[in-house]
N, C-alpha and C positions, 0 to 999 in steps of 0.2 A: 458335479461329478456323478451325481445318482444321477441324472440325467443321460447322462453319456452313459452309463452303462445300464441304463434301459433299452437306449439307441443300439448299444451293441447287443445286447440279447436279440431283439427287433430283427436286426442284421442278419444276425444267425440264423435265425429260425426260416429266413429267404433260402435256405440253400441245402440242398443236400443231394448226395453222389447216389450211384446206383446199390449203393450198400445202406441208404437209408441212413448214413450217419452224416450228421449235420457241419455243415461245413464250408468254408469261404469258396477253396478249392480241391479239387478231386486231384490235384499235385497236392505231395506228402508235406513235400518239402512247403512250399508255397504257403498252404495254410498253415503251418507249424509257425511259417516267420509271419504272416497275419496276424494270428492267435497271439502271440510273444511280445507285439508292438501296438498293440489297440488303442492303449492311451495315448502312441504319438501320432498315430495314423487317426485320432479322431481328433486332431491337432492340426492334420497335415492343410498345406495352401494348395490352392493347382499348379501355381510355379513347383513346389517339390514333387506331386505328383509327376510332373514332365519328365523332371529327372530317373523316373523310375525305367526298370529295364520292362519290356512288353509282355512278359510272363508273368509280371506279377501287378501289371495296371488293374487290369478287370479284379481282382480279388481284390485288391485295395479298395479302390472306387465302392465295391459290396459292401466294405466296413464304414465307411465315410457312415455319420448322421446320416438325417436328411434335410437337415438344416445347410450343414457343406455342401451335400448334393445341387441344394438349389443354388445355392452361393456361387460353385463352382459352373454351372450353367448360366448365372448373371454374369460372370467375370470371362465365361468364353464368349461371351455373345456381345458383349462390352468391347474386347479386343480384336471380335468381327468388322465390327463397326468401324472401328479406324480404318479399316483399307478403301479403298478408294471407289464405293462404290456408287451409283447415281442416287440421287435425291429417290426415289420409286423404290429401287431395291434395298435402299433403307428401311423403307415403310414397309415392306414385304421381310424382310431380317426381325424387324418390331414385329412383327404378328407375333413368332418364335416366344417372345418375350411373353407378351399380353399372354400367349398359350401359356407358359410357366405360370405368371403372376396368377390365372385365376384354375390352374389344377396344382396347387403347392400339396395339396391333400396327396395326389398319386403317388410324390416322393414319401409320405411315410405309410402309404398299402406292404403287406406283409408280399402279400399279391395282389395282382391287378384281376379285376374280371373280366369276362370275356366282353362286357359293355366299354367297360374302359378302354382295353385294347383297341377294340376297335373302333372307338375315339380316337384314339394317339393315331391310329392305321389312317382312317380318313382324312383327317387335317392333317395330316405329314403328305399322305398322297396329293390331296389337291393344292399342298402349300410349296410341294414340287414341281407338280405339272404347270404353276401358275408361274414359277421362276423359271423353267424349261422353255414355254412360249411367251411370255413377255418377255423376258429381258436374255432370250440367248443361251439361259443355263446349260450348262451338260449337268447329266444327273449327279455325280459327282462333287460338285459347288454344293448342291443341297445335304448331300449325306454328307460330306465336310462341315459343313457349317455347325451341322444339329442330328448325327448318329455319333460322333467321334468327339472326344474329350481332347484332342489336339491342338494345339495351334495352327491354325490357315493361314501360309505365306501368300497367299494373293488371288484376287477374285479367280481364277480359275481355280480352286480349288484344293490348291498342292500344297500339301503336310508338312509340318515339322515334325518329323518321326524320329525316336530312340533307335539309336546306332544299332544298341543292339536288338535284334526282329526276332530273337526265338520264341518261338509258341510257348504258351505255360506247359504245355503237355510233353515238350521236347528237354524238360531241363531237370527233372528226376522220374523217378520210378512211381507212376500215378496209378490208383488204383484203377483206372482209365480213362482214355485221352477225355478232358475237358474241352465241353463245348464252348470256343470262344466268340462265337459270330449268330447273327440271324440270317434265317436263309430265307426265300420268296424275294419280294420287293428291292432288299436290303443288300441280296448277294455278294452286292458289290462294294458292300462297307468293312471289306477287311483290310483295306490301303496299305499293304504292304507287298509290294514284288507284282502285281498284277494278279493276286491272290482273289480265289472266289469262294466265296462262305456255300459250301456243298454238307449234304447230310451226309454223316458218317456215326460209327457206333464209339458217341461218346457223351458224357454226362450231361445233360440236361441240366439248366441251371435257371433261375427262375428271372433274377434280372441279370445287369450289366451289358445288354447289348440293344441293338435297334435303338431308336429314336432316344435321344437326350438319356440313353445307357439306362429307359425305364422297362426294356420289355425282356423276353425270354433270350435265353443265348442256346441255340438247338442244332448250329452244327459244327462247321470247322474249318478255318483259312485253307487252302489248300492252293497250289499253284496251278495256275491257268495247264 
């Protein structure tokens, strides 16, 4: 128990809104039901994560340990594996892993530095481009696999998304819109509706989004 509510202090202290107060999410609401359920959400599986509506993933996922965190990237990357891919882009799926197994340290940085980052940026880049021209990838297979906490129905890439798609920012009165996506590289890892992660003036968040949900969230899904 002390443990876990070190992890959550740890958590907290990752995030905070344009008002400097510290915080899951810059939804009112959002972080009120965060804050109110810590003990079961530092409980929660990935399976009950799925179950969550899409406005309130990313805040959760922020509370998670980091012990869950890697768990929860062993068990997506696990039920990667089962689909039917070649013998090659197995071993290429495995890199993913070996990258977790020896930076387990990133999941518990308060923040990343700019050396880290762009660690996770280079071996995601060339661990794309490498799936893109051997084996066919569309860039999409790869931010499916290991930007998104989802479930992948099938080597092309395609999601098991929550019914419901509202943005966290769409679902109370925020002290403003919350950043849920990375922009650059990534743009395209907002998989919902043909949706593209654009800069807009909304809170800055330090993780939950880009690669294995370790790096910054700095803009906002918006529709193509």
């Amino acid at each position: 128990m002390k443990l876990m509510n070190v992890c959550a202090v740890v958590a907290l202290l990752l995030m905070s809104c344009s008002s400097d107060e510290l915080t899951y999410s810059c939804d009112k609401e959002i972080d009120r039901w965060v804050k109110s359920n810590l003990n079961e959400i530092q409980q929660m599986t990935r399976a009950e994560w799925l179950g969550l509506n899409r406005g309130y993933a990313i805040a959760t996922y922020r509370a998670f340990t980091p012990q869950q965190k890697v768990i929860f990237w062993q068990e997506k990357l696990a039920e990667v594996k089962q689909l039917p891919w070649s013998e090659d882009e197995l071993r290429h799926i495995e890199q993913v892993e070996q990258f977790i197994n020896v930076h387990h340290g990133f999941f518990y940085k308060e923040t990343l530095t700019e050396d880290e980052n762009d660690e996770i940026e280079i071996f995601f880049y060339k661990w794309m481009q490498q799936g893109i021209e051997n084996y066919g990838w569309d860039k999409l297979v790869a931010l499916s696999i290991a930007a998104t906490g989802y479930k992948v129905k099938n080597t092309l890439g395609e999601l098991e998304l929550p019914l419901n798609t509202y943005a966290a920012s769409n679902i109370s009165n925020s002290i403003e819109p919350t950043c849920d996506c990375k922009t650059g590289l990534l743009q395209n890892a907002c998989f919902f509706s043909d949706e593209t992660c654009v800069e807009n003036d909304c809170s800055y968040l330090e993780d939950g989004c880009g690669w294995l949900l370790l790096q910054s969230c700095d803009g906002q899904c918006e529709p193509n």
